[in-house]
MITIPA-199777 format. One line per 2 residues: their letters; for each residue x, y, z of N, C-alpha, C, O. Coordinates in Angstrom, 3 decimals, always signed. Each point is the difference from the previous one (the first is absolute). Example, Ala and Ser with C-alpha at 12.3 -4.5 7.8 and 13.67 -1.06 7.14 Angstrom:
AS	+13.190,-5.690,+7.800,-0.890,+1.190,+0.000,+0.900,+1.200,+0.000,+1.036,-0.019,+0.665 | -1.386,+1.069,-1.385,+0.820,+1.190,+0.060,-0.770,+1.090,+0.730,+0.509,+1.108,+0.169 $
***
This chain:
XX	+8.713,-18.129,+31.010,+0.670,-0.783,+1.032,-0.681,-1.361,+0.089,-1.212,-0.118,-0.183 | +2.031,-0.929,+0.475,-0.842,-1.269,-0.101,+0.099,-0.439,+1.418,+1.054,-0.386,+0.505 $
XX	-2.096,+0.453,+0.063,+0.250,-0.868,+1.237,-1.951,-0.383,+0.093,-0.898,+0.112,-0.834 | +0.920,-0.466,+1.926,-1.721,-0.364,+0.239,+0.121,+0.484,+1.674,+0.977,-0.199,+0.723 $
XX	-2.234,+0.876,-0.348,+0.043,+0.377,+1.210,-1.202,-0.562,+1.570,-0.976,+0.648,+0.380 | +1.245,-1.366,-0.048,-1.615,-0.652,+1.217,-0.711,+1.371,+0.788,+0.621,+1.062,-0.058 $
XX	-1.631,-1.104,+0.622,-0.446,+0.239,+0.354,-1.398,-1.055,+1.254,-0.298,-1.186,-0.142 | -0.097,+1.876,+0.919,-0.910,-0.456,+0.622,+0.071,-0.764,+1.307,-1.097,-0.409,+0.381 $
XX	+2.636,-0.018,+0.773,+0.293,-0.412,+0.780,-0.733,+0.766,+0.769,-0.709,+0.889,-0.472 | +0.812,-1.206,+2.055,-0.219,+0.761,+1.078,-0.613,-1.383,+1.161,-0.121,-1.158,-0.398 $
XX	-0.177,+1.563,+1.721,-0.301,-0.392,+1.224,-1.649,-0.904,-0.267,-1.072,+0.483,-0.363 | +1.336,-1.589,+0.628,-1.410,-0.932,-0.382,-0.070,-0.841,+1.282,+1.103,-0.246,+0.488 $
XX	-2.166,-0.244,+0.156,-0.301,-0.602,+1.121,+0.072,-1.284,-1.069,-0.133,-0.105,-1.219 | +0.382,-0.710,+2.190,+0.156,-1.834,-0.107,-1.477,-0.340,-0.774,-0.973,+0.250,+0.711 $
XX	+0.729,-0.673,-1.783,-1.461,-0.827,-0.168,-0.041,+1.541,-1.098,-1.138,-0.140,-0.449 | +1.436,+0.865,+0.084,-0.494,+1.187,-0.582,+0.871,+0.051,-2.112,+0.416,-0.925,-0.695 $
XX	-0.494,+2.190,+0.464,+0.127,+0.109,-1.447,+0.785,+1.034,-0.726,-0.215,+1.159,+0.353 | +1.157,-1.373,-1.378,+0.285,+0.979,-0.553,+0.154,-0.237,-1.093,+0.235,-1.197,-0.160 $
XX	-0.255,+2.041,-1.174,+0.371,-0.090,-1.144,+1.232,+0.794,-0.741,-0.301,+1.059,-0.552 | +1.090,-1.311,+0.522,+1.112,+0.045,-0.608,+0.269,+0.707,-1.490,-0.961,-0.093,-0.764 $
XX	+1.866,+0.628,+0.367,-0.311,+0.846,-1.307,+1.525,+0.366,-0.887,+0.671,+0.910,+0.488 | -0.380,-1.277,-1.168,+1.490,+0.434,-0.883,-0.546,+0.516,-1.447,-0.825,-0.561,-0.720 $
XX	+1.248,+1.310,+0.583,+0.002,+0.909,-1.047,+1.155,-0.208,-0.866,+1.036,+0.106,+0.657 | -0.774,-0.433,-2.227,+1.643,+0.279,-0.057,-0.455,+0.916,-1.307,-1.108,+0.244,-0.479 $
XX	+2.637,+0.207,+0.066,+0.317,+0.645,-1.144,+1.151,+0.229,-0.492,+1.006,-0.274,+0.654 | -0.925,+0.861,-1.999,+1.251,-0.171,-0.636,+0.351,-1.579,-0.897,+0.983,-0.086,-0.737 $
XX	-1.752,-0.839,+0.909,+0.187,-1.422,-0.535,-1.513,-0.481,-0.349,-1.039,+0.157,+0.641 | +1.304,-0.850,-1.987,-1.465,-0.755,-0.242,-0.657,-0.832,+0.771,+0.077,-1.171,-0.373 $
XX	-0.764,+1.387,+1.424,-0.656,-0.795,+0.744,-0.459,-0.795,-0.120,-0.271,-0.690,+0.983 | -0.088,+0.312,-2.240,-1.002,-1.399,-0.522,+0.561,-1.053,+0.190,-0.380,-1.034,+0.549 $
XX	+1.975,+1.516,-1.359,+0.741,-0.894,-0.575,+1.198,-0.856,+1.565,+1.071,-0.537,-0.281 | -1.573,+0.614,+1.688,+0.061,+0.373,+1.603,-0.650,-1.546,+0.321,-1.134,-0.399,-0.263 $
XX	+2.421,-0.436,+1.023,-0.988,-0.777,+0.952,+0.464,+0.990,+1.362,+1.114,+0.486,+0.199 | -2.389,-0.357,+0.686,+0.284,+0.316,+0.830,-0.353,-0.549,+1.300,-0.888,-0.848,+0.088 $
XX	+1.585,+1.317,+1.025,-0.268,-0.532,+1.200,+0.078,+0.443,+1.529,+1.151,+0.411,+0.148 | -1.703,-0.325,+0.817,+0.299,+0.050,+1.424,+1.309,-0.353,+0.650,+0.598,-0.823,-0.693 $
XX	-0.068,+1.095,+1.577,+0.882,-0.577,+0.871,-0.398,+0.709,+1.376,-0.876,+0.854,+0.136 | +1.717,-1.396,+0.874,-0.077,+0.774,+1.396,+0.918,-0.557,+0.683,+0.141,-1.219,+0.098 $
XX	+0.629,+2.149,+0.484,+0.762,+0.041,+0.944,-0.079,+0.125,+1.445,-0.081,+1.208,+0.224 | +0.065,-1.834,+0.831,-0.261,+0.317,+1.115,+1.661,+0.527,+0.942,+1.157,-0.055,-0.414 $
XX	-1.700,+0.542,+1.781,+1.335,+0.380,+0.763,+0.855,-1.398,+0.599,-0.362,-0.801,+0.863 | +1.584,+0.841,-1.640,+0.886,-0.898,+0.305,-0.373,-1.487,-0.844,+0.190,-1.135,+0.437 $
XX	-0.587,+1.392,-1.342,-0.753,-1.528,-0.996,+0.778,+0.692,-1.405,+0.309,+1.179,-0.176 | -0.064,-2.698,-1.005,+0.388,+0.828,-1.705,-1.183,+0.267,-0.179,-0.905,-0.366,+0.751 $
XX	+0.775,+0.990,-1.696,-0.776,+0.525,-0.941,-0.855,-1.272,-0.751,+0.655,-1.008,-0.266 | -1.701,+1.027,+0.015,-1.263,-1.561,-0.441,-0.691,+0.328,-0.672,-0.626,+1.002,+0.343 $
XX	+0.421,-1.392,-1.199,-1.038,-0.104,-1.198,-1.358,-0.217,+0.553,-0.121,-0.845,+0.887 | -0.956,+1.529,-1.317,-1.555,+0.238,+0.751,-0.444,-0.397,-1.257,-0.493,-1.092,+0.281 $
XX	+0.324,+1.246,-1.540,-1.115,-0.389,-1.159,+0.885,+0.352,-1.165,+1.071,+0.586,+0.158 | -1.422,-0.864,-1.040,+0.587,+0.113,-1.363,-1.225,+0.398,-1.166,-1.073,-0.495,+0.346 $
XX	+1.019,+0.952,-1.110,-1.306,+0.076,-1.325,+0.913,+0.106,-1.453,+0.945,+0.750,-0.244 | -1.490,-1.627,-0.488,+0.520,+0.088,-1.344,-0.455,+1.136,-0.677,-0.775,+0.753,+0.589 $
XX	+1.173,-0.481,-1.865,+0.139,+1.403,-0.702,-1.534,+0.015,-0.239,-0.536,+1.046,+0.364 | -0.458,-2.189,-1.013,-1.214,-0.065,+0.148,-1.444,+0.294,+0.988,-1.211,+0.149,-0.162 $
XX	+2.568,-0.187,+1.653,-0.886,-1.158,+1.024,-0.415,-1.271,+0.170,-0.779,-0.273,+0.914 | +1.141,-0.458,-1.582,-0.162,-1.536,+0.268,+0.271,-0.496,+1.366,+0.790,+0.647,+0.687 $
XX	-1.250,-1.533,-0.285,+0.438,-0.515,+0.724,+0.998,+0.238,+1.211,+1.090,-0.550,+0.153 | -1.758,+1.588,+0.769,+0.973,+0.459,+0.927,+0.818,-0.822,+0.619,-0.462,-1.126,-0.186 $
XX	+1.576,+1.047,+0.922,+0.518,-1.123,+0.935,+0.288,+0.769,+1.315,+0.167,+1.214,+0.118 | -0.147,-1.968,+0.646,-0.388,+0.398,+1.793,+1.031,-0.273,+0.367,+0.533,-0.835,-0.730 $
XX	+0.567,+1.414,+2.275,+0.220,-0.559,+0.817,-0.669,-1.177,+0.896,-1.194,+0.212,+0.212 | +1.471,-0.862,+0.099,-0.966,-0.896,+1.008,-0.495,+0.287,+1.222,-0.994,-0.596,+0.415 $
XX	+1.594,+1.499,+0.279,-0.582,+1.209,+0.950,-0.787,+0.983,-0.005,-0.297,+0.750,+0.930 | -0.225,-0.755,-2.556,-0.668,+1.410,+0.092,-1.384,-0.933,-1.043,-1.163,+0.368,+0.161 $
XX	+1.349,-1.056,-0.754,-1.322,-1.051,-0.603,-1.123,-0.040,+0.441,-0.080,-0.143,+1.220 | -0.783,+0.215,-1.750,-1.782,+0.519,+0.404,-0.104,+1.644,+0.837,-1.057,+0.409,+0.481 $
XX	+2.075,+0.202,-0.449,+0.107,+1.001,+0.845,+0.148,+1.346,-0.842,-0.691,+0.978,+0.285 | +1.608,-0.958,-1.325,+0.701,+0.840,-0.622,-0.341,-0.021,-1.490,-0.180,-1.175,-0.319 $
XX	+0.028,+1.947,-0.662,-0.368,+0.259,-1.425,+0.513,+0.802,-0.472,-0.147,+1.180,+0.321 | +1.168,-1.741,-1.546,+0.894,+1.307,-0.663,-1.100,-0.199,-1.367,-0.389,-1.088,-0.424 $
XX	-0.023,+2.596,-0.181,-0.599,+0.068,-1.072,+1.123,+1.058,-0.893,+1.074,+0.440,+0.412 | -1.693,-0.226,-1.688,+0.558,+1.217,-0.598,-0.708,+0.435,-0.797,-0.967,-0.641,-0.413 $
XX	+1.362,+2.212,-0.134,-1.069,+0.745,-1.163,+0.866,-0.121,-0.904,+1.047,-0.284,+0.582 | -0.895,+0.328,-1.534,+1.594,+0.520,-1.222,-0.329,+1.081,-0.413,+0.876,+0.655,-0.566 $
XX	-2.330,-0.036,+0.701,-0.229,+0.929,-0.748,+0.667,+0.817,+0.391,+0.852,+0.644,-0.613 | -1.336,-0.545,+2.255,+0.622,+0.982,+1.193,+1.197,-0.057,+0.924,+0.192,+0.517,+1.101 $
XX	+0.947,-1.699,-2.264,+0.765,-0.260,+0.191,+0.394,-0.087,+2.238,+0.672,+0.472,+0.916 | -1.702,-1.421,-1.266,-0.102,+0.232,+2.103,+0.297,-1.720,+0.099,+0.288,-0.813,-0.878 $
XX	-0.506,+0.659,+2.428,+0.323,-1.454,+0.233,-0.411,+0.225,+1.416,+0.423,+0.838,+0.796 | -1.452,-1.878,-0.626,-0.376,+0.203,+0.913,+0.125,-1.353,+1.614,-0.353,-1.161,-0.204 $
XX	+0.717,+1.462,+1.200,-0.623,-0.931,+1.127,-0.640,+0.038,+0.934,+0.231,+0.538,+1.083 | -1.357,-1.284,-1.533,-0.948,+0.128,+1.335,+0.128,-1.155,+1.431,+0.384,-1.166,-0.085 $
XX	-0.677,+1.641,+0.930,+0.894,-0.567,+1.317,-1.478,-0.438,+1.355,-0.701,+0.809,+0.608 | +0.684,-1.830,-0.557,-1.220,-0.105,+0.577,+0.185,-0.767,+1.498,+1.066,-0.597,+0.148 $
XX	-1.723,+0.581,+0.613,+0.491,-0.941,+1.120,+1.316,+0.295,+0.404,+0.674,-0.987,+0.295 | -0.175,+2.000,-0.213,+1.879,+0.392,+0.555,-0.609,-0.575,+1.342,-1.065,+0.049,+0.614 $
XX	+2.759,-0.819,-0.450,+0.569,-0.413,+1.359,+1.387,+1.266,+0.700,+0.521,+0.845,-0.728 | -0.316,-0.946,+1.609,+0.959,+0.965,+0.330,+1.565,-0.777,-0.811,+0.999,+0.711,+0.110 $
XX	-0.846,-1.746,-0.687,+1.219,-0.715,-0.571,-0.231,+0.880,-1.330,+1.005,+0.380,-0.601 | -2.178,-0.064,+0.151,+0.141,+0.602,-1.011,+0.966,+1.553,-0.270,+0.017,+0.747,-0.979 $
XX	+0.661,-0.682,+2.178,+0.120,+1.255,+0.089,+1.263,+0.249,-0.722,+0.931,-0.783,+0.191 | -0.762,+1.944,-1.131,+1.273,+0.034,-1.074,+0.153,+1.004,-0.702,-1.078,+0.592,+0.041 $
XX	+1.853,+0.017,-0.732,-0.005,+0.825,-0.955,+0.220,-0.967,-1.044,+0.894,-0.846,-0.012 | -1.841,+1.050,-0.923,-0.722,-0.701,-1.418,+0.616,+0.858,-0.645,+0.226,+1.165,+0.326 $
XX	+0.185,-1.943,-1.651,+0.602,+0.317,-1.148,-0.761,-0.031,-1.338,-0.887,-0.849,-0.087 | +1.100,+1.620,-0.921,-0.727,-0.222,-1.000,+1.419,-0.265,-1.056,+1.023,+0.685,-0.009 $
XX	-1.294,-1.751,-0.747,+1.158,-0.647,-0.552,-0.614,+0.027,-1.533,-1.179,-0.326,-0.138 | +1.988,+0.726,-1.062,+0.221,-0.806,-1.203,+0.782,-0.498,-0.553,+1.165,+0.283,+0.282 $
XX	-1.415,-1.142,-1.203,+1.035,-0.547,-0.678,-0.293,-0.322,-1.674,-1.131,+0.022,-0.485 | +2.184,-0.275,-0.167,-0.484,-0.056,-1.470,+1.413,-0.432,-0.864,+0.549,+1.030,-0.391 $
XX	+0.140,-2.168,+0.014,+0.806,-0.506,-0.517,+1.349,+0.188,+1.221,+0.171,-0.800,+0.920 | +0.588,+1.875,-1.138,+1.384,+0.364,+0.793,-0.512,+1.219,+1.052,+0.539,+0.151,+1.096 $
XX	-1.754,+0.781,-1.614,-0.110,+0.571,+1.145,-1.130,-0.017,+1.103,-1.154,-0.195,-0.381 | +1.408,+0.383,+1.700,-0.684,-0.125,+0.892,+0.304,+0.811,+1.196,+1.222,-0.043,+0.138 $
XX	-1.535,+0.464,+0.406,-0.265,+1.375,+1.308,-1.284,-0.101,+1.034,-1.177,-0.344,-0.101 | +2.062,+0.841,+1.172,-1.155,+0.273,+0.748,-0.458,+1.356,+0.506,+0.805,+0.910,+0.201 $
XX	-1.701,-0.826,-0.062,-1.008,+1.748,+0.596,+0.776,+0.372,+1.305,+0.716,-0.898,+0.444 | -0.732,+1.538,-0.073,+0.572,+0.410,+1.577,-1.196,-0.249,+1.494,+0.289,+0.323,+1.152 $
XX	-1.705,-1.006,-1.615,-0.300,-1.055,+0.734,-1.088,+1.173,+1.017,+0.169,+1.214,+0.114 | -1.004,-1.856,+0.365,-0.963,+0.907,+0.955,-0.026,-0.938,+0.929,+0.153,-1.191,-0.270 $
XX	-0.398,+1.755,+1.745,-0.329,-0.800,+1.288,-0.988,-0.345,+0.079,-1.085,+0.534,-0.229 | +1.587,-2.216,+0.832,-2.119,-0.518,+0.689,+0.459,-0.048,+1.403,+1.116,-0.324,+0.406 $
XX	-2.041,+0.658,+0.201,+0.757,-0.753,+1.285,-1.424,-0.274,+0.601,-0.965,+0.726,-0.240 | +0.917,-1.942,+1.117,-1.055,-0.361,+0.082,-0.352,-0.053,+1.699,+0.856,-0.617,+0.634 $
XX	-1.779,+1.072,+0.030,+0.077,-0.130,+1.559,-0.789,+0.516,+0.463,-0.647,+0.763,-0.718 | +0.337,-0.872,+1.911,-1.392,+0.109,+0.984,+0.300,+1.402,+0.949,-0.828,+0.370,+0.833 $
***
């Protein structure tokens, strides 16, 4: 089955941390730019980070910059975001997205929600 699946949302106080986790399978992962998104209640859907098939050169939202770090393994075909300094705006169900010529999909997404 090809899909990729997140893991790692849940309840974080303001100023606090989480790390984020997608797994995929069924598709060559290497050959994968991949990326974040998040959706909040009553907002579209937004792009959070992007990573090339290498890792090069991540690219940021401008809301989440000095705050947020998408890495990846290829070995362990994982992708990772680490989430630092959450504000309660951060609050969303995050997507784990790939893409690769014509195809691209998204994970069915884990909750952050962020609050005191």
């Amino acid at each position: 089955q090809v899909h990729q699946v997140e893991s790692g949302g849940g309840l974080v106080q303001p100023g606090g941390s989480l790390r984020l986790s997608c797994i995929a399978s069924g598709f060559i992962f290497k050959d994968y730019a991949m990326s974040w998104y998040r959706q909040a209640p009553g907002k579209e859907r937004e792009l959070v980070a992007t990573i090339t098939t290498m890792g090069d050169g991540p690219n940021y939202a401008d809301s989440v910059k000095g705050r947020f770090t998408i890495s990846r393994d290829n070995a362990k075909n994982m992708v990772y975001l680490q989430m630092n300094s959450l504000k309660p705006e951060d609050t969303a169900v995050y997507y784990c997205h790939r893409r690769f010529i014509h195809d691209n999909a998204w994970g069915q997404g884990t909750r952050v929600t962020v609050s005191s």
